[in-house]
C-alpha positions in Angstrom: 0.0 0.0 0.0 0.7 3.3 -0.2 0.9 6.5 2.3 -2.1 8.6 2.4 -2.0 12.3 0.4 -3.1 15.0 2.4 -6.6 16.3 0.7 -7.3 19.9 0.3 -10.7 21.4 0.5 -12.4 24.4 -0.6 -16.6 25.6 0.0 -18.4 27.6 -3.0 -19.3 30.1 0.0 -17.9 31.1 3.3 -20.6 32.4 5.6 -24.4 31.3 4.7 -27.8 33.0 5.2 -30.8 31.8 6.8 -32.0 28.4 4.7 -28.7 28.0 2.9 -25.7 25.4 2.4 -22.6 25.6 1.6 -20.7 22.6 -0.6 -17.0 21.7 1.0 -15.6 19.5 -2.0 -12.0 17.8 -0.9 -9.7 16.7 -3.8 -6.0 15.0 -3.6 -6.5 11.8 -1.8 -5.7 8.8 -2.9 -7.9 6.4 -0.6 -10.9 7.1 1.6 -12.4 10.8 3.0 -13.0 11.5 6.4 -14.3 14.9 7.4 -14.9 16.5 11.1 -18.1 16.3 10.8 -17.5 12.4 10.2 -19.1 12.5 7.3 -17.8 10.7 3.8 -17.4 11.6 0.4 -15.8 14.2 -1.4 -18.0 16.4 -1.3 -20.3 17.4 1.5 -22.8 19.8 2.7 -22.9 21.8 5.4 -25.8 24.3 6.6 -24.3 25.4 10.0 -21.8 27.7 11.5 -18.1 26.2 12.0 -15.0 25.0 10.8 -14.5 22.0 8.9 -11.7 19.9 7.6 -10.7 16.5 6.1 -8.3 13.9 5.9 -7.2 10.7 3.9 -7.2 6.9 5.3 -6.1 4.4 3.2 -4.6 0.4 4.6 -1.0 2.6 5.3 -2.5 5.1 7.8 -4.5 8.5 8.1 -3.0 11.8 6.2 -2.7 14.9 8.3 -5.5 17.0 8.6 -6.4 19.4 5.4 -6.6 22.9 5.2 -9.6 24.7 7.4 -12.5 26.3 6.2 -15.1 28.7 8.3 -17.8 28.9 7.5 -20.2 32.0 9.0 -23.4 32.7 9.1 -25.5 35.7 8.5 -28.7 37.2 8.3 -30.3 40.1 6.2 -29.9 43.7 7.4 -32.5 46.0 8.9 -33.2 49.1 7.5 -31.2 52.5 8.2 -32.1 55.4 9.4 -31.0 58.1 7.5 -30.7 62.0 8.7 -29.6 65.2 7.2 -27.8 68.6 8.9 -30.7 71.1 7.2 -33.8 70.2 4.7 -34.5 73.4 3.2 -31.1 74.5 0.4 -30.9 78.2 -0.6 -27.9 80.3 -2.3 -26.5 76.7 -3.6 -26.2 75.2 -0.1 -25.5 71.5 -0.3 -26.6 69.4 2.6 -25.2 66.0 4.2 -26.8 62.7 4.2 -26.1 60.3 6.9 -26.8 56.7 7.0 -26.3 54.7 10.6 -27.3 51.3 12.0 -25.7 49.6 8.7 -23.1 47.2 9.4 -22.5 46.1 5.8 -22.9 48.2 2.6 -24.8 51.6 2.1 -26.7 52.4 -1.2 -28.3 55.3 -1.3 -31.6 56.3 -3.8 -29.2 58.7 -6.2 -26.8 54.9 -6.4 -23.9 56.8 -4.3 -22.6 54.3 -1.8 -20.9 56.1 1.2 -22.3 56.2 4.7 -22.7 60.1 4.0 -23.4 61.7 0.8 -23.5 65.4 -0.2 -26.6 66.3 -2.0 -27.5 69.7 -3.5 -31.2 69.3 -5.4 -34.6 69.1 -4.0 -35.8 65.4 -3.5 -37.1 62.3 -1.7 -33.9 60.9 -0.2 -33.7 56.8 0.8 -31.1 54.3 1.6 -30.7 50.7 2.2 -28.5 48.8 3.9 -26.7 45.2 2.1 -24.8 42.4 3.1 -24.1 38.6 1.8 -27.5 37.8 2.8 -29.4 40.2 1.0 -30.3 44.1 1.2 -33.0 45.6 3.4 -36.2 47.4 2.9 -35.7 51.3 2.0 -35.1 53.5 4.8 -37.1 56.5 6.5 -37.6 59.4 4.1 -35.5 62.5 3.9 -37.4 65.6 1.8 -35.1 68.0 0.7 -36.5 71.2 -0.4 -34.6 74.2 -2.6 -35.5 78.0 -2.5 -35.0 80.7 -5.2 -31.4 81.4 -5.1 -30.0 82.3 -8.3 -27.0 79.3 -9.8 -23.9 80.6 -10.4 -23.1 81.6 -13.7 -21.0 79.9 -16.2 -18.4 82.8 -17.4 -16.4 82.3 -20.9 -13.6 84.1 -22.5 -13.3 84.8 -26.5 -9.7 84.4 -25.6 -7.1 82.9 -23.0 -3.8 84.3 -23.6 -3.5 88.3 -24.8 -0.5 89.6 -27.0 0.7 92.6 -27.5 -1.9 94.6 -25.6 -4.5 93.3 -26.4 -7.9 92.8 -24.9 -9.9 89.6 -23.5 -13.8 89.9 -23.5 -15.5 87.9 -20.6 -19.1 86.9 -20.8 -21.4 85.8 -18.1 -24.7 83.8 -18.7 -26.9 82.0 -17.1 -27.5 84.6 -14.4 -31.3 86.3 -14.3 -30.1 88.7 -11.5 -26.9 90.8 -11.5 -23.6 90.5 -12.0 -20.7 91.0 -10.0 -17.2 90.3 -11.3 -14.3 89.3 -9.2 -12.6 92.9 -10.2 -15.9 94.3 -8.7 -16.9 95.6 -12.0 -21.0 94.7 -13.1 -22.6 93.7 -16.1 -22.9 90.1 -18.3 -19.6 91.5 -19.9 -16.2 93.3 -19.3 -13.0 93.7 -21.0 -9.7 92.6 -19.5 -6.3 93.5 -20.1 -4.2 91.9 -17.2 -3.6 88.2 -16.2 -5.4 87.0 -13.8 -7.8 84.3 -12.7 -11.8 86.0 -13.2 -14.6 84.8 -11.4 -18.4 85.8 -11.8 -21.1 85.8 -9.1 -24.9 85.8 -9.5 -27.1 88.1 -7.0 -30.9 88.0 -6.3 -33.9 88.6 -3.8 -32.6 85.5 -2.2 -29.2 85.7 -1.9 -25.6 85.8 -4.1 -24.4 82.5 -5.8 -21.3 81.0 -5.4 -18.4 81.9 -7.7 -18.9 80.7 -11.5 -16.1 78.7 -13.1 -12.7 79.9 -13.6 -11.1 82.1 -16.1 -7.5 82.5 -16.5 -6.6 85.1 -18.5 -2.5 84.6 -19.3 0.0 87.0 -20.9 1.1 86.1 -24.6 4.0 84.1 -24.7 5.2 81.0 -26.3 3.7 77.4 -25.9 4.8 75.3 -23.9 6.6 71.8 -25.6 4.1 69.4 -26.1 4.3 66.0 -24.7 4.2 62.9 -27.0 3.7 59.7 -26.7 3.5 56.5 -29.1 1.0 53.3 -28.6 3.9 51.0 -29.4 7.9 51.6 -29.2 9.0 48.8 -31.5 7.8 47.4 -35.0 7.6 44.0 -36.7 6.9 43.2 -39.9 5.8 46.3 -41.8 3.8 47.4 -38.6 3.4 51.3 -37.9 3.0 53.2 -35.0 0.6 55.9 -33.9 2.3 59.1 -32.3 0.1 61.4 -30.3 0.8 64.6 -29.3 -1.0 66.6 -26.2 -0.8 69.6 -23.8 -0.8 71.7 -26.9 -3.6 74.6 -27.5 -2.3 75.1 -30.6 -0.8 74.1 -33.8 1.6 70.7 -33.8 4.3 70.5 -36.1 6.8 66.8 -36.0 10.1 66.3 -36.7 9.0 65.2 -39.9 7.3 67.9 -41.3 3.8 66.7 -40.7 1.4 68.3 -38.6 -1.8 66.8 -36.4 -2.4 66.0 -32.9 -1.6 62.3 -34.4 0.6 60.7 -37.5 1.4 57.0 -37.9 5.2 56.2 -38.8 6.6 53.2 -40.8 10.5 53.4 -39.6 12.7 53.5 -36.6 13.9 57.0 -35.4 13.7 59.4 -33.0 10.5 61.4 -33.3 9.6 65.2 -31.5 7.1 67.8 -32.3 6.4 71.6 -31.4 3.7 73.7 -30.1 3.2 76.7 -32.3 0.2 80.0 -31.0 -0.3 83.5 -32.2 3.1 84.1 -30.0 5.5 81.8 -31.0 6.6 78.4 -31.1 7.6 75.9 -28.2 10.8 74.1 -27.8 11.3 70.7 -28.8 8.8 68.2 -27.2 10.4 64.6 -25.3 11.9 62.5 -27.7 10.0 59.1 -28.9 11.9 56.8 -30.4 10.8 53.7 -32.4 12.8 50.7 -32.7 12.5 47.6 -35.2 12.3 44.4 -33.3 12.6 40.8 -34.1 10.8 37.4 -32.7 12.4 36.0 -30.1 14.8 33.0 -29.6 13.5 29.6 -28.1 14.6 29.6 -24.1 16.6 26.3 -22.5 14.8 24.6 -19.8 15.8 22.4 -17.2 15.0 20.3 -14.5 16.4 19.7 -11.0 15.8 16.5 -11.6 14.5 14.5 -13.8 13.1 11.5 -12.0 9.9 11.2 -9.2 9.1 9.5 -6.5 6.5 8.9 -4.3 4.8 12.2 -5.0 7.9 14.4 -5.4 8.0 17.2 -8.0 10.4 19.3 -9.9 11.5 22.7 -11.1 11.6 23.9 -14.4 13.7 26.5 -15.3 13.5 28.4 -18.4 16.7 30.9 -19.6 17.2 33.0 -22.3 14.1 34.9 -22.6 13.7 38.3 -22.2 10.0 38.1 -23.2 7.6 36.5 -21.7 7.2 32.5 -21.3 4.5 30.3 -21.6 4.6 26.1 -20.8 3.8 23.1 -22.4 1.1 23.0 -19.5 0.0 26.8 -20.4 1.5 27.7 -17.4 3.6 31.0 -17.5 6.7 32.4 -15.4 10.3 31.6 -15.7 9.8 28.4 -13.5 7.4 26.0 -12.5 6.6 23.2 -10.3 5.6 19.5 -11.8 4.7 16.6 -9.9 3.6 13.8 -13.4 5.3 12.0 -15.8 5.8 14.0 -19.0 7.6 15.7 -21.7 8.2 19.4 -21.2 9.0 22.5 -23.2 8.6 26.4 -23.5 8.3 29.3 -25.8 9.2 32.6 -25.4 7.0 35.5 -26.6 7.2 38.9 -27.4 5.6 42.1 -28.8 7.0 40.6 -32.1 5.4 36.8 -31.8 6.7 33.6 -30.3 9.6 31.2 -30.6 10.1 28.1 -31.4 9.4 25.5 -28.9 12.2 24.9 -26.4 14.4 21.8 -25.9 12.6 18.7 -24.1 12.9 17.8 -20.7 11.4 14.3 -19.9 10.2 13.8 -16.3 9.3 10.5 -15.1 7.8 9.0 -12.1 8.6 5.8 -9.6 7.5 4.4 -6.7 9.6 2.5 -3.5 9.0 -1.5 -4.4 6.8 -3.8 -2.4 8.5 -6.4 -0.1 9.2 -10.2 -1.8 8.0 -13.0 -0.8 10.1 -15.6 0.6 9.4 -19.7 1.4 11.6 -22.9 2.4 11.8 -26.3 1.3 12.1 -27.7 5.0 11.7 -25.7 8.2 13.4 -28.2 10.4 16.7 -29.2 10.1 18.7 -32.5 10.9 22.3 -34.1 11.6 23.4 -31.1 9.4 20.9 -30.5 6.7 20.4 -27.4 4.7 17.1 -25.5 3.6 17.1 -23.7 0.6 15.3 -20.4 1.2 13.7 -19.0 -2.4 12.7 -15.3 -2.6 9.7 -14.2 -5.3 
């Protein structure tokens, strides 16, 4: 006979709700399974709270115990209650949401899923509360009202960066009170000559807006170097490669005369482009370069051994790749663990395709032999006799 293996277990769940079972299924023994709960099989099912594990009998003995798995239970969660810091929102006041008596996960009626949310439109606020068993019924209601204060108005420039004295026009909309410009100035539109950062507001009966979006106004001056980037650094057979070009407001121009946010290239090089405006022309952007590459070579493998027994495994070790590699077993990784009889091999692959398969290592297996059998022609000897002992 044969030494037990130790089995290993796993469960399709971990913790179980009211009604449910979960399925332990025990695989790598090579005789009989035994399981805490003394039950038989390979696989089992469990409905209660605990943890289980399993071991191997066979003629030669029990196997250590397998891994442990808990199993929980739970239960569905009550409702929350839910609460908010003010229920009436004026001058674009936002208000706070919070959710308590949830132990597992929030989810509110607008699909946020934070124990507190920030919410800034009238509304019938809910939440429920989830776990593994299931999610609760919907919460108490929250009503959030709004009054009449005005939005804040969206502000817009007919241009960002002035040269040479020149003038930027800002424009405010949205807004059917007054405005009020960050410079203090009034009306839906004004005329800048500075840099700066501008900023509109929006007044009525009910109060002033918050600030509108940002405006920043800069001084005429060159563009800054674009940055560039490619989707792939090396080509194989006749491939091409898409450069793209960003951070530039406006007008690209590459190394190679062609102009675009994008170009595709056929040959290796080193690749830059500029960022050209009303004022100028940038510097020289980072430098891409593109490569040709090739497939790559088959690796070597080895083995620390090349023989098993009695259920040992070995190492395979794959060199000469700087790619990636993939198994005769479609395992990947530079080495891996076997514990059957087989041929082996490997291939190396790259952003240009895959080798060749490696050399072949040959694993085999054994096992220790069983003892013989032995018998005599006479078990009693006289006046100097002899027995001849015979082994089978």
């Amino acid at each position: 006979g044969v030494s037990p293996t130790t089995p290993s277990i796993l469960s399709d769940k971990t913790t179980i709700c009211a009604g449910e079972t979960a399925a332990l299924t025990a695989t790598g023994c090579n005789g009989s399974l035994k399981w805490s709960t003394n039950a038989t099989g390979s696989v089992i099912s469990v409905s209660s709270a605990g943890t289980y594990s399993v071991v191997c009998e066979t003629i030669c003995g029990v196997s250590p115990k397998s891994n442990e798995i808990v199993i929980g239970t739970g239960a569905k969660p009550a409702a929350p209650v839910i609460s908010s810091n003010k229920n009436s929102l004026c001058n674009a006041e936002t208000v706070t949401l919070s959710a308590t008596g949830c132990s597992g996960s929030i989810k509110w009626s607008t699909g946020a899923t934070t124990a507190t949310i920030t919410v800034s439109t009238a509304g019938s606020y809910t939440a429920t509360c989830s776990n593994s068993c299931g999610e609760s019924g919907a919460s108490n209601v929250v009503v959030i009202t709004t009054g009449t204060s005005p939005a804040a108005p969206v502000i817009s420039s007919n241009k960002n960066s002035l040269c040479n004295a020149e003038t930027a026009t800002l424009s405010a909309t949205g807004c059917s009170g007054s405005i009020k410009w960050s410079t203090n100035a009034t009306g839906s539109s004004i005329s800048v000559s500075t840099a700066g950062s501008y900023t509109a507001t929006c007044s009525n009966s009910c109060g002033e807006s918050g600030a509108s979006n940002v405006v920043v106004i800069t001084t005429g001056t060159s563009p800054a170097a674009p940055v560039i980037s490619s989707n792939k650094n090396s080509l194989c057979n006749a491939e091409t490669a898409t450069l793209s070009a960003t951070g530039c407001s406006g007008s690209i121009k590459w190394s190679t005369n062609a102009t675009g946010s994008s170009i595709s290239v056929s040959t290796a090089g080193s690749y830059t482009a500029t960022c050209s405006n009303s004022c100028g022309e940038s510097g020289a952007s980072n430098v891409v370069v593109i490569t040709t590459g090739t497939s790559p070579a088959a690796p070597v493998i080895s083995s620390n051994k090349n023989s098993l027994c009695n259920g040992e495994s070995a190492t395979l070790t794959a060199s000469g790749c700087t790619g990636s590699i993939k198994w005769s077993t479609n395992a990947t990784g530079s080495s891996i663990s076997v514990s059957t009889a087989g041929s082996y091999t490997a291939t190396c692959s790259n952003s240009c395709g895959e080798s060749g398969a490696s050399n072949v290592v040959v694993i085999t297996t054994g096992t220790s032999p069983a003892a013989p059998v032995i018998s005599s022609n006479k078990n009693s000897l006289c006046n100097a006799e002899t027995a001849t002992l015979s082994a089978t």
